[in-house]
N, C-alpha and C positions, 0 to 999 in steps of 0.2 A: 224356421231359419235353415237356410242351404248349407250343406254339410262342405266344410272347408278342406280343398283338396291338400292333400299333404305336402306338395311340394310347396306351398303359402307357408309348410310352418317348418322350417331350419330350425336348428340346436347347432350354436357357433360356441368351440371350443375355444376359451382365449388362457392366453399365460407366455410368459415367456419363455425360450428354448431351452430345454432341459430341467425344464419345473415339472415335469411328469405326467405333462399334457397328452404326449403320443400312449403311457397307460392307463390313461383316463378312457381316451377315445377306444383301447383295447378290450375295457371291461363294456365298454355299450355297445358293443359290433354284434354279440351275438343277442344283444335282446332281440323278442319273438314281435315287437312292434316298430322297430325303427332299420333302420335303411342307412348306414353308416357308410362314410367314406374310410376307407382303412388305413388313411396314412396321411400324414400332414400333405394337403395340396398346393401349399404356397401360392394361392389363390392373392391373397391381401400382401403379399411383397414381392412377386414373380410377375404380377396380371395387373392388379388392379392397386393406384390407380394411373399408373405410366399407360398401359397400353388402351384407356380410356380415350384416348385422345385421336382425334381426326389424322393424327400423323401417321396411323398406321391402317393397313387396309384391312377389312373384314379376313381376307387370307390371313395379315398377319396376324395379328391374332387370334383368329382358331388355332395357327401352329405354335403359337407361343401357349398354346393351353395345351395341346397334344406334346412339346419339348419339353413339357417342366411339371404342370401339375398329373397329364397322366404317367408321364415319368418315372413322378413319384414312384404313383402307385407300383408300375412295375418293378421299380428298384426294390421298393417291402417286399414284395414276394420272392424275389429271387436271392434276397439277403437273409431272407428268414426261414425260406425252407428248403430242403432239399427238392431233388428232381421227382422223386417217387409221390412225396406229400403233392406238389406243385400239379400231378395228373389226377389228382383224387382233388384237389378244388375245381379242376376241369374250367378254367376260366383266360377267357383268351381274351389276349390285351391289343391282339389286333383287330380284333372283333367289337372292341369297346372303341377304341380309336376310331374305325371306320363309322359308328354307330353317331359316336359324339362328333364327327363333321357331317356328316349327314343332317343329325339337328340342328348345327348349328347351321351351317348355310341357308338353312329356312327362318331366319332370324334375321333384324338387323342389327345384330351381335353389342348388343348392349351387355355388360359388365352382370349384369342381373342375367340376361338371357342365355350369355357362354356359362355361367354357374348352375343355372337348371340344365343346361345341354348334358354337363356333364354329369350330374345327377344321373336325368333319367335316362345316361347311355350305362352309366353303371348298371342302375337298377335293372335292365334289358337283361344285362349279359350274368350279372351275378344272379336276380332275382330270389334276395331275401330280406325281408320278409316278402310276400307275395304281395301284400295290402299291409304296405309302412304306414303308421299314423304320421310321424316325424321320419326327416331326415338329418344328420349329423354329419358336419363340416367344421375341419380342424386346420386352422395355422395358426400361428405361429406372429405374434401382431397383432389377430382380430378383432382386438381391445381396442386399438387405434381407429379402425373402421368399422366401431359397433354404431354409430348413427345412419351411417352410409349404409350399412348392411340393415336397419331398421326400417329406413327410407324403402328399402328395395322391397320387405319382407314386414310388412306389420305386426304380424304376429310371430315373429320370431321370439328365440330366447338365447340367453346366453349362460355358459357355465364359465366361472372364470377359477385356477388353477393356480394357486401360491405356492410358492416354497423358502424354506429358508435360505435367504442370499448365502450364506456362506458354503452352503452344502452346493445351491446352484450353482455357484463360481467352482464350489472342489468338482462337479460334473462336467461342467462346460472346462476346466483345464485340466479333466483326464483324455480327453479329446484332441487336447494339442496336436500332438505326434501324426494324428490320423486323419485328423480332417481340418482344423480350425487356424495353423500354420498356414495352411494356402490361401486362408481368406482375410488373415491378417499378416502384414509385416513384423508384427514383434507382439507379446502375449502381451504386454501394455495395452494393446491396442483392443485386445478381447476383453481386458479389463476393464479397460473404457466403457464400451459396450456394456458390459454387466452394470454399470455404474448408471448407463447414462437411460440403457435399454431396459434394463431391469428397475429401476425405479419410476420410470414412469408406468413402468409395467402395476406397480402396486398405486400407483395415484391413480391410474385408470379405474384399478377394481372399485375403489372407492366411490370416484366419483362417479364411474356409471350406473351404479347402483343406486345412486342418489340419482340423477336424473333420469333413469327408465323404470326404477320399483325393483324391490326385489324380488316381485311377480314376474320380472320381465330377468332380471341380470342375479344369478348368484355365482356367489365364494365358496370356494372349500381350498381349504390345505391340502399339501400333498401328505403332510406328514400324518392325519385324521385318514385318509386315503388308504394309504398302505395301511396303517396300525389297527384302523374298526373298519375295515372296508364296507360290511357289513350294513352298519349299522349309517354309514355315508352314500351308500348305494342306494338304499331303501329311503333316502332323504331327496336323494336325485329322483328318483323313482317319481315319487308324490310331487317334487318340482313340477316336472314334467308330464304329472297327470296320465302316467303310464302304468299296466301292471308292477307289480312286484315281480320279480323273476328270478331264481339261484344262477341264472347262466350270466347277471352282471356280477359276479364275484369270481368269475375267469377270463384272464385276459385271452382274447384271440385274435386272428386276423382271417377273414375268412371262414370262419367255421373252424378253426384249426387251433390248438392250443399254443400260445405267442410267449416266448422265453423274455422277452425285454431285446432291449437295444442301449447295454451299456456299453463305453469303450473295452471295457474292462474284459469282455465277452462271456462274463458270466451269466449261466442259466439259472433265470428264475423259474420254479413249477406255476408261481401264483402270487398273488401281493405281498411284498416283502420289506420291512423294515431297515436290512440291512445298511442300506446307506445314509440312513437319519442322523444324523447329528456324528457323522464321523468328519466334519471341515476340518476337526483338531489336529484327524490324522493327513489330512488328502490337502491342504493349502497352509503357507507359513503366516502366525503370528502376525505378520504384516500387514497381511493380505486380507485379514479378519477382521484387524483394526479398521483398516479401509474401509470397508462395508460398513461397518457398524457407525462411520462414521455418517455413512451415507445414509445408512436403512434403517438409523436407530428408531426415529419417531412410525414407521409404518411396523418397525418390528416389535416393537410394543404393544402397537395396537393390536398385531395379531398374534400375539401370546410368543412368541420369538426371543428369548431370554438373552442381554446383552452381557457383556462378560468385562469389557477392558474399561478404565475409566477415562476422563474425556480430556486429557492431557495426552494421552496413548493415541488417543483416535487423533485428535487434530493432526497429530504430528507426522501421523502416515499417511490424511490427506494431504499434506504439506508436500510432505518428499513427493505424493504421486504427482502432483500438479507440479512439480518442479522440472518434471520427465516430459508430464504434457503439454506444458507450454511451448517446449521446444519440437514436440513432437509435430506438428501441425503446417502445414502448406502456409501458411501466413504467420506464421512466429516470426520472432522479433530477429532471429539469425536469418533469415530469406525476403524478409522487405528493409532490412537496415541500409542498404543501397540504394533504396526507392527516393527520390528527394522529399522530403516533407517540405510545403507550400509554407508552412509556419515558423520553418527552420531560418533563421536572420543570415545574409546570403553574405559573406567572408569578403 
């Protein structure tokens, strides 16, 4: 049997934002077998599947993958380390840019083809491992397009990344102030999201797992993650059909020791429990209820202890849909002028 090239077999991070996926992807960067992308690429909500489409031209999108997913990349490095660290990785992003159009031009830039492009211009410019068995790619959704990415990649796998909603939501609204205000009109509206994006996040893990095995799609907790890293690493490990290695129980980027990316700007050395189960302190009463209202049956399942009882919980979905109803392009305040054909004519 022909020895399968490595770039046939992806490792696609999925979970939703701020479930601890970007230190997930952190602790596999410096394994001695795999070929990691170091930062969420926004490949599956920035690229694919809008710019799949005949509407844009093979230019557009190579440059919609050089403005946003190697973007990324570069925005990690230059957020995470200083100037001095930044010449000791020695890694040039225009170098990687110029590498990934190159490939890609020789392509007719299928959705699968621009995703190897940018692989193996990484791989070019970073070269580590030297002979990856696996490579790793992380956004942020790729739960969503874990068939689509299957289709493209037979023998892919996927790692999927839980965390407790309440904690997720106190992450995702320490954020506000700095980033999540410019993308929403009003934190209702990020709540939303967690509500809407964040549970189907956990119907996902479920059901893909059932339909691809869990030879193909596994779960892990964030909060098993930080707390036994150890002993959740060395499970990925055997997942994955990889050595064992002490260098996944350090998060890096690059070869470089990696602090985290909380709002908070706090320095982590290494996996850290600190933020587990503090929602008590970091989101109101209300805002828990909510959740719990939403999350209760997946957070049961994954050991997720609920706390209020279920006259609490209705009553906070209640008020929030009373906000959302109104909040929406077609609520009942904005088509009330519309004639309804049903309406008996005066």
């Amino acid at each position: 049997m022909d020895k399968i090239d490595f770039i046939e077999k992806p490792v696609f991070i999925c979970g939703h934002r701020r479930s601890g996926t970007t230190f997930f992807l952190s602790l596999l960067e410096n394994h001695p077998e795999l070929l990691v992308y170091p930062t969420d690429s926004g490949f599956f909500y920035a690229f694919y599947p809008i710019y799949e489409s005949s509407n844009y031209s093979n230019k557009e999108k190579i440059e919609q993958i050089v403005n946003f997913c190697i973007k990324n990349m570069e925005d990690i490095l230059t957020d995470s380390f200083p100037d001095n660290i930044l010449k000791e990785i020695d890694f040039s992003v225009k170098a990687f840019r110029d590498e990934f159009r190159k490939l890609a031009k020789n392509t007719q830039c299928t959705s699968r083809e621009l995703l190897i492009s940018v692989i193996r211009a990484y791989k070019e410019q970073y070269a580590h491992p030297k002979k990856p068995l696996l490579w790793v790619e992380k956004t942020t959704s790729s739960e969503i397009y874990a068939a689509d990415a299957l289709k493209w990649f037979p023998h892919a796998k996927f790692i999927h990344v839980l965390r407790d909603p309440r904690d997720n939501w106190a992450s995702l609204k320490s954020g506000w102030e700095v980033r999540f205000k410019y993308q929403n009109d009003t934190i209702g509206r990020l709540m939303h999201s967690m509500i809407e994006r964040g549970k189907f996040g956990f119907e996902l893990a479920v059901i893909n797992q059932k339909r691809f095995g869990k030879k193909k799609y596994k779960i892990i907790r964030y909060e098993d993650l930080v707390g036994n890293t150890k002993s959740v690493m060395e499970d990925v490990c055997r997942f994955l059909d990889i050595s064992l290695s002490r260098k996944v129980l350090t998060p890096t980027i690059c070869g470089k020791a990696w602090k985290g990316n909380n709002y908070s700007k706090t320095n982590f050395k290494g996996p850290s429990s600190y933020n587990v189960s503090r929602w008590k302190e970091r989101i109101t009463e209300q805002e828990a209820k909510l959740l719990e209202y939403h999350f209760e049956d997946f957070m049961k399942k994954f050991d997720y202890p609920v706390f209020f009882d279920l006259a609490e919980k209705v009553n906070a979905a209640v008020e929030h849909y009373k906000w959302y109803n109104y909040a929406q392009i077609y609520s009942y305040s904005s088509t009330r002028s519309v004639k309804d054909p049903k309406q008996k004519r005066k």
